[in-house]
C-alpha positions as CSV (number, residue, x, y, z in Angstrom):
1,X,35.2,55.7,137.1
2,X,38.6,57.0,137.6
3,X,40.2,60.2,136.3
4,X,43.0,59.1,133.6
5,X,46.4,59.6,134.8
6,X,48.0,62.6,134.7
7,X,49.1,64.1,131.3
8,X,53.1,64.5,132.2
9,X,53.3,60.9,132.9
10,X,52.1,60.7,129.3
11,X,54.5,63.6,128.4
12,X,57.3,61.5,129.9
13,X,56.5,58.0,127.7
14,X,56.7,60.3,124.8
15,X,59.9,61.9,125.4
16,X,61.4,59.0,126.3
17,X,60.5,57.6,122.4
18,X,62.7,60.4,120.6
19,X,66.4,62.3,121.3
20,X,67.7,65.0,119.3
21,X,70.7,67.0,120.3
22,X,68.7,69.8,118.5
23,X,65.9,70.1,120.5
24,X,63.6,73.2,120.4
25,X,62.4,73.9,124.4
26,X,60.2,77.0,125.0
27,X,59.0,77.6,128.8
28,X,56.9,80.6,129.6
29,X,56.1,81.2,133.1
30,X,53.4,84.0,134.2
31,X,51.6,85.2,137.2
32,X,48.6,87.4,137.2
33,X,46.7,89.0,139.4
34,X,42.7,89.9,139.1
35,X,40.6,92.1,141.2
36,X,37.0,91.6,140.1
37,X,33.7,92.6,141.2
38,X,30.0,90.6,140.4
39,X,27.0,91.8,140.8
40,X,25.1,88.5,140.9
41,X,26.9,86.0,141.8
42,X,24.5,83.2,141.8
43,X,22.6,84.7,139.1
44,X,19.4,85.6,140.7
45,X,16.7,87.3,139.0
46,X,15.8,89.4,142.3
47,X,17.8,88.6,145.2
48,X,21.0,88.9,144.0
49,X,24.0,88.5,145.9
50,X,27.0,90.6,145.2
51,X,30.9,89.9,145.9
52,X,34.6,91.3,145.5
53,X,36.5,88.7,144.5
54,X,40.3,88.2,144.0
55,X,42.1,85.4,141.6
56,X,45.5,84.2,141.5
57,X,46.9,82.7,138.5
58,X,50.3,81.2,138.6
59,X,50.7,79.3,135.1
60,X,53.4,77.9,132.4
61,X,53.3,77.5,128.9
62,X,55.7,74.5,127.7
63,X,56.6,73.5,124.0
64,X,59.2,70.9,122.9
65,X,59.8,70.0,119.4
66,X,63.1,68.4,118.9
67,X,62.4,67.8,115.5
68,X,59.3,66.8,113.0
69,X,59.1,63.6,114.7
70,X,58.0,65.1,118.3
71,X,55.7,67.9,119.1
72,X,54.8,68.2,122.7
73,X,52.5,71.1,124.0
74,X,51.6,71.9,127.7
75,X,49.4,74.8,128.9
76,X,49.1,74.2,133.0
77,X,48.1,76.9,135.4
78,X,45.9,77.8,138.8
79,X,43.1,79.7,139.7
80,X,43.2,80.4,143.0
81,X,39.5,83.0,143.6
82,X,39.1,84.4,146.8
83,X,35.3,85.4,147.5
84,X,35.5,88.5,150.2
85,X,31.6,87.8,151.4
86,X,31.0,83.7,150.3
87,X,34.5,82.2,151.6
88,X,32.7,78.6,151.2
89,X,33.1,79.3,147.1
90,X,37.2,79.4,147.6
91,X,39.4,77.8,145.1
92,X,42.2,77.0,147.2
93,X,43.0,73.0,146.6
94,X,44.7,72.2,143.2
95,X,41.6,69.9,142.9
96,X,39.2,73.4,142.6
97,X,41.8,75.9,141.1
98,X,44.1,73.8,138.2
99,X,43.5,74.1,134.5
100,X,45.8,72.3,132.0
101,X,45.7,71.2,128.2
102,X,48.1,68.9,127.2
103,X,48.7,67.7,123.5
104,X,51.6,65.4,121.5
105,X,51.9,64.0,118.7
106,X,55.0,61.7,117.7
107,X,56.2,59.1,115.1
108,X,58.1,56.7,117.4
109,X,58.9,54.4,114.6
110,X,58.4,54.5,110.7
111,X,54.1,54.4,109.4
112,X,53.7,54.8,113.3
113,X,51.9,57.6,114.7
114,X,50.8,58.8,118.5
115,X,48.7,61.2,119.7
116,X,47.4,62.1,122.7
117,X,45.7,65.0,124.9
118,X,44.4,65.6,128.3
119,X,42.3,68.8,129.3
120,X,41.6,69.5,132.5
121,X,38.7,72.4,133.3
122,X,35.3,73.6,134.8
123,X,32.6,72.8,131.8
124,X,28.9,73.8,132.0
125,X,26.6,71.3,132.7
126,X,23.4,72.0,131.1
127,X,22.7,74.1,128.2
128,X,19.2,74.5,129.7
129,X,20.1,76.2,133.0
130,X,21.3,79.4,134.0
131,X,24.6,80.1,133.1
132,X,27.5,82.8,132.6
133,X,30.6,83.4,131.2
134,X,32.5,84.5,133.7
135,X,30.8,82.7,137.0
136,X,32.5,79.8,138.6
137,X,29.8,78.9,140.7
138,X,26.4,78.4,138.7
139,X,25.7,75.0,136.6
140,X,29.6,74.2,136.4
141,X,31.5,71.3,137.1
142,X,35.3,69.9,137.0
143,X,35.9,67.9,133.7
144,X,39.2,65.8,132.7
145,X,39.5,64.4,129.1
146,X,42.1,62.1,127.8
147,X,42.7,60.7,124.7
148,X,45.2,58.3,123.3
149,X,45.4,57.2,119.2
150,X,48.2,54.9,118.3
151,X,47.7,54.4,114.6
152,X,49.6,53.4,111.3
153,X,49.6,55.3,108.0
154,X,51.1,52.9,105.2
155,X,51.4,53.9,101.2
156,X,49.9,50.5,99.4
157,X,50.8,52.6,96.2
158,X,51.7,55.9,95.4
159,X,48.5,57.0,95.4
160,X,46.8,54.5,98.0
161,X,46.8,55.5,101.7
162,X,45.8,53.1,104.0
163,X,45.0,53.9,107.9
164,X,44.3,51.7,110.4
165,X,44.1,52.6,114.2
166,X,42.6,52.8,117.7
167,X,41.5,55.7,120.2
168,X,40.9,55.5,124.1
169,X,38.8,58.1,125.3
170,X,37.7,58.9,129.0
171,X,35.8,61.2,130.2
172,X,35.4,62.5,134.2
173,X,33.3,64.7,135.7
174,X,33.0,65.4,139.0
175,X,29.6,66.5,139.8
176,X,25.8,65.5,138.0
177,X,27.5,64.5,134.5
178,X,28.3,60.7,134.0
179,X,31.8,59.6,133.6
180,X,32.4,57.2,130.6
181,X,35.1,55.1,128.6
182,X,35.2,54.6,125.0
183,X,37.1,52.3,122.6
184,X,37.3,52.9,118.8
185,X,38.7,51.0,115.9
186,X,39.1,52.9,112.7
187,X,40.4,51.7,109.0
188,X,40.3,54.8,106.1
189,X,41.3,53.9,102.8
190,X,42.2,57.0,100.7
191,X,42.9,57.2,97.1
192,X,44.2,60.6,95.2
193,X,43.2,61.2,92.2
194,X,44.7,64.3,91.0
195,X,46.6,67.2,93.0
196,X,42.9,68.3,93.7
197,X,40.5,65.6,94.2
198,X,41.0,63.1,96.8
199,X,38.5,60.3,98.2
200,X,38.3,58.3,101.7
201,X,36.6,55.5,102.3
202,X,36.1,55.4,106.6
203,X,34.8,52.7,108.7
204,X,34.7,52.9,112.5
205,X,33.4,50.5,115.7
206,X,32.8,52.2,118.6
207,X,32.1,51.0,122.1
208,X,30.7,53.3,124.9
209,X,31.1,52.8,128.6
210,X,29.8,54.8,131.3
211,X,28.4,54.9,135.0
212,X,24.7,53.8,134.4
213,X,22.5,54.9,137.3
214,X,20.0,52.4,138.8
215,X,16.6,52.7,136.9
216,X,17.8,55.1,134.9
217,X,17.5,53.8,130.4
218,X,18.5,57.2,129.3
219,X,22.6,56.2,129.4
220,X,23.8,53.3,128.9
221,X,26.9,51.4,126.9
222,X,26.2,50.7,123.5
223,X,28.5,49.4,120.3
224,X,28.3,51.4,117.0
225,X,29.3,50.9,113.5
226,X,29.8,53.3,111.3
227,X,30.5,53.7,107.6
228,X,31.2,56.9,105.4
229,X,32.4,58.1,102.1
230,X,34.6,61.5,102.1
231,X,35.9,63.8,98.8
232,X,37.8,66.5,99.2
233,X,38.3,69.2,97.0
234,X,41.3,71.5,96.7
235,X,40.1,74.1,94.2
236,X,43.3,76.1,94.7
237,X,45.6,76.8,97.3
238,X,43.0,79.6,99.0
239,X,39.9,77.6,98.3
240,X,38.9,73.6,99.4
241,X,35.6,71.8,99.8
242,X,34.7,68.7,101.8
243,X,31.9,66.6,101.8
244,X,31.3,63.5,103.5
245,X,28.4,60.9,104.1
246,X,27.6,57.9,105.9
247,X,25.5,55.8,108.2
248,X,25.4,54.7,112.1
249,X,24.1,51.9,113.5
250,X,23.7,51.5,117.0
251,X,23.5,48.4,119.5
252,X,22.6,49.2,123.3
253,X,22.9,46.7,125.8
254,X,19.6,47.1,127.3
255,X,17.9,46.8,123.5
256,X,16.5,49.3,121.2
257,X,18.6,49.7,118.4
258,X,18.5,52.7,116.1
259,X,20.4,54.2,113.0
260,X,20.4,56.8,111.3
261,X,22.6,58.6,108.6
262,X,25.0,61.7,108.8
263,X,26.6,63.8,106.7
264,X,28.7,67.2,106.4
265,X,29.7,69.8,103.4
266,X,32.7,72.6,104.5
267,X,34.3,74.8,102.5
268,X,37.3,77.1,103.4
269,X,38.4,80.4,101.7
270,X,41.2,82.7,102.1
271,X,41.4,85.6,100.2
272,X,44.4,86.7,97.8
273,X,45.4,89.9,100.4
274,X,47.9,88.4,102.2
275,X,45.8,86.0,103.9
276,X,44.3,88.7,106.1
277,X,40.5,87.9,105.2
278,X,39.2,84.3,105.9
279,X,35.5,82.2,104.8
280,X,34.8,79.3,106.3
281,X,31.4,77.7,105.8
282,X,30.1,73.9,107.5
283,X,26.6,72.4,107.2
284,X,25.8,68.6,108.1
285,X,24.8,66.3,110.4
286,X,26.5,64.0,113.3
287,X,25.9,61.9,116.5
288,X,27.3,63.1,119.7
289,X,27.1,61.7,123.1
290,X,25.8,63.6,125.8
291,X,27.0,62.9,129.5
292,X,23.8,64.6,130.6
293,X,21.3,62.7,128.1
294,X,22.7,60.0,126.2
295,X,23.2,60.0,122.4
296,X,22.1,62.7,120.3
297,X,21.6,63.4,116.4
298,X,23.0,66.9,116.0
299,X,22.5,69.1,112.9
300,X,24.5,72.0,112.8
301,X,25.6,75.0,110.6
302,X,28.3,77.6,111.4
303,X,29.8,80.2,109.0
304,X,33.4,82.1,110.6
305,X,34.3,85.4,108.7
306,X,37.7,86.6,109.9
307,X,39.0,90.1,108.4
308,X,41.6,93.0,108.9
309,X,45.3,93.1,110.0
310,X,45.1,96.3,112.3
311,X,41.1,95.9,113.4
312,X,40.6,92.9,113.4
313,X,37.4,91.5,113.1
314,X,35.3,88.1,113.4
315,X,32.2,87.0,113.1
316,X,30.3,83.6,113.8
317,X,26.8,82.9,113.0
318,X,25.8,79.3,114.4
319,X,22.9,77.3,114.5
320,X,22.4,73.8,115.9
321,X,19.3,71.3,116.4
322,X,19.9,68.5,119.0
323,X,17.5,65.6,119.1
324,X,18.2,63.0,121.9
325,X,18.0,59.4,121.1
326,X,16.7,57.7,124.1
327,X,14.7,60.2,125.8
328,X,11.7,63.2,125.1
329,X,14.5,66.0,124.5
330,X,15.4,68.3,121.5
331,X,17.0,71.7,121.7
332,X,17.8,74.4,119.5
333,X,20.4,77.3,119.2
334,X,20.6,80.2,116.6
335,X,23.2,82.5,117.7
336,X,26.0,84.7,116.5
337,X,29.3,86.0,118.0
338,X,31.2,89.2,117.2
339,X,35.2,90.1,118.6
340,X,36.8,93.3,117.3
341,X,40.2,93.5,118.6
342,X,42.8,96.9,117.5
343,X,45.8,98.5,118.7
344,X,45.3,102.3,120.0
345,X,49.5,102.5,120.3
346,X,52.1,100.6,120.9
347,X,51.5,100.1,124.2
348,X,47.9,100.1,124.6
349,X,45.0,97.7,123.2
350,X,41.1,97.4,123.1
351,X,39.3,94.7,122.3
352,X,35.7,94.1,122.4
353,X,32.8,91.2,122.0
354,X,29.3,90.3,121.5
355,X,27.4,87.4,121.7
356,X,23.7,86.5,121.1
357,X,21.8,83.4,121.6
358,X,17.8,82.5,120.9
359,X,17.5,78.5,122.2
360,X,13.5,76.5,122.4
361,X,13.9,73.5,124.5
362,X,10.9,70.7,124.2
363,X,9.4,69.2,125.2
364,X,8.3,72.0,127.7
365,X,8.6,74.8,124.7
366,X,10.9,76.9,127.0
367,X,12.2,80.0,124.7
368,X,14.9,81.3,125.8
369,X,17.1,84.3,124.8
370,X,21.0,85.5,125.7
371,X,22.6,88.2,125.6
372,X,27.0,89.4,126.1
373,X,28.7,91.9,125.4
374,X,32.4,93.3,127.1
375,X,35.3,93.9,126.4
376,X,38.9,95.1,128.1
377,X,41.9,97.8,128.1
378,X,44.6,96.7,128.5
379,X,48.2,98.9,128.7
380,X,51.8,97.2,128.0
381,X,54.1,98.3,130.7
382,X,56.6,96.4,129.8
383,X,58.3,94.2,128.1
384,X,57.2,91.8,130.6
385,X,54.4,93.3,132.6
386,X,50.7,94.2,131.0
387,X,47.7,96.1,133.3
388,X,44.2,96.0,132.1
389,X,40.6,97.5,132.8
390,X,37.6,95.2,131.4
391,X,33.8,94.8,131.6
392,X,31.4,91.4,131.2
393,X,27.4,91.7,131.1
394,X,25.1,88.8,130.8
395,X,21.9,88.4,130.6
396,X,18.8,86.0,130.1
397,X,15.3,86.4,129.1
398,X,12.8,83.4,129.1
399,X,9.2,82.4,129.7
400,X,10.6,80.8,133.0
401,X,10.9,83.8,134.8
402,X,12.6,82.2,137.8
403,X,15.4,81.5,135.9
404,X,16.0,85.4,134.0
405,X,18.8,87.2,135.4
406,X,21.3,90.1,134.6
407,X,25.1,90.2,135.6
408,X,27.8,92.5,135.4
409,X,31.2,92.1,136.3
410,X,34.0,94.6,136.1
411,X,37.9,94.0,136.7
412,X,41.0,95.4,136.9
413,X,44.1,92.8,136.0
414,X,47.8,92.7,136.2
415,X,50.1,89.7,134.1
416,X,54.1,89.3,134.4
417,X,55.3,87.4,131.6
418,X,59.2,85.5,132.9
């Protein structure tokens, strides 16, 4: 398949939809340079190959909001790496080195909404293999993603929502993962009962396309149907809760039906001190499509804790269990990550992280355990210009020995701000 077209040509349909002689037009070009070193590059367990390694970041930030009609958002820069001992690993082309997000939204006429977004960047492959935050090289790949949704939101009374609507997704990647192309169909029906309670009542077709590989049964296209009941709760203005259930049924091409039924609870919570201190809690159920595996049944549960307006700190405990549809696969991840971030002076800044992971993969019962922690200096020298010191170690310990490693990687960074 085809990567989508680029996201400024969708930029440009969009503009050309709205005109206000009041427009709001922010552009922020930077340039930064990084001088890094890496202990193991190809993250070894023994024979680990070290490299100095310099990166290049020309970039822009873009935002255009004319007025409520029209938001336009564009985040596009290069990474051009230089490896002094492994030149083969350059990112020189705009192919290797570009990284770009690209989102809009627009009302182009009345009950008519538009969105769209495109990401371009390197995504890992496999959960299961050796990986690190931080290395370019090791199970990565280019990804694009686009995504268009035309759809119409019309009152049928003053407390009757209806919305009816399409989405176009595609999905490229250029390497092991297999590109696909999806078309949805959605209609919700919402009805408010009170300033607090509201209901939706969501039904969605799906159809999946992707590049099926000779022999393979693992990924192929399939239709889907799905059906779901959603209330939501606004307790007050610091506190809501969500909950939503529902079924999915599933028709592949090549046979073997399945369904199954999903569902999610949230809950949000924002304290009364000035909104400093956040809760957010999410527990349920989904299906997800892999481009390594096929179609998966994923239960999750993540709880974010967000606190402090000088030291700032977060926390995220996470825990998922994926089982694959169509093939002998399940994982699981418990984890948590930890950022503290606080201001030594005006002009200088630390901030540091944590993450741990603990994943068994069957059905070969591989246990496997992560580890990260860093963090970085960094000094305002100007209004313009910031400089900053910072540190990244990874590590990973399994009962597949080949595949441990440990990685550190120190740099030292300079960003010009136009």
């Amino acid at each position: 398949m085809k990567k989508p077209a680029c996201f400024c040509a969708l930029a440009a349909v969009l503009l050309s939809t709205q005109t206000s002689s009041f427009a709001r037009l922010e552009i922020t070009p930077s340039v930064s340079l990084r001088e890094e070193y890496n202990d193991n590059i190809f993250l070894s367990r023994n024979e680990k190959d070290d490299d100095y390694i310099t990166t290049i970041t020309p970039a822009v930030s873009f935002q255009y909001a004319p007025n409520k009609l029209l938001d336009l958002d564009l985040d596009y820069k290069l990474n051009f790496r230089f490896y002094g001992d492994h030149n083969e690993f350059n990112d020189t082309s705009l192919r290797d080195s570009q990284n770009a997000s690209f989102q809009a939204k627009s009302q182009p006429l009345n009950y008519l909404y538009l969105d769209v977004t495109d990401t371009y960047q390197r995504v890992p492959i496999d959960v299961r293999k050796p990986s690190a935050e931080g290395n370019e090289i090791i199970n990565v790949t280019e990804s694009n993603m686009a995504f268009v949704s035309p759809y119409i939101k019309y009152p049928l009374t003053p407390s009757f929502l209806s919305t009816i609507g399409y989405e176009y997704n595609n999905k490229w990647y250029r390497t092991e993962l297999r590109d696909s192309v999806s078309h949805a169909a959605f209609l919700t029906l919402g009805k408010t009962f009170s300033s607090k309670l509201n209901m939706d009542l969501k039904y969605r077709y799906y159809k999946f396309f992707t590049d099926t590989l000779e022999g393979s049964d693992v990924i192929r296209d399939y239709d889907s149907h799905r059906g779901s009941l959603m209330l939501t709760y606004q307790a007050s203005q610091y506190f809501k809760v969500d909950g939503e259930v529902g079924e999915s049924k599933f028709d592949y091409s090549s046979g073997n039906d399945s369904k199954g039924t999903f569902w999610n609870v949230s809950s949000d919570y924002d304290f009364r001190n000035a909104n400093v201190t956040s809760l957010g809690l999410s527990y349920g159920t989904s299906f997800k499509d892999s481009p390594l595996s096929g179609v998966f049944r994923s239960r999750e549960a993540d709880l974010s804790f967000k606190t402090g307006r000088v030291l700032v700190l977060e926390i995220n405990p996470y825990y998922s269990k994926d089982t694959f549809l169509r093939t002998d696969r399940t994982d699981w991840t418990t984890g948590v990550k930890i950022d503290l971030a606080r201001p030594l002076t005006e002009t200088l800044a630390l901030s540091l992280n944590g993450k741990w992971e603990k994943h068994k993969f069957l059905p070969e019962d591989e246990r496997v355990r992560k580890y990260g922690a860093g963090g970085e200096l960094n000094y305002k020298v100007s209004k313009s210009i910031t400089a900053g010191i910072g540190y990244k170690y990874n590590c990973r310990n399994s009962n597949n020995d080949e595949e441990d490693f440990n990685n550190n990687i120190v740099w030292l960074l300079a960003k010009a701000v136009f």
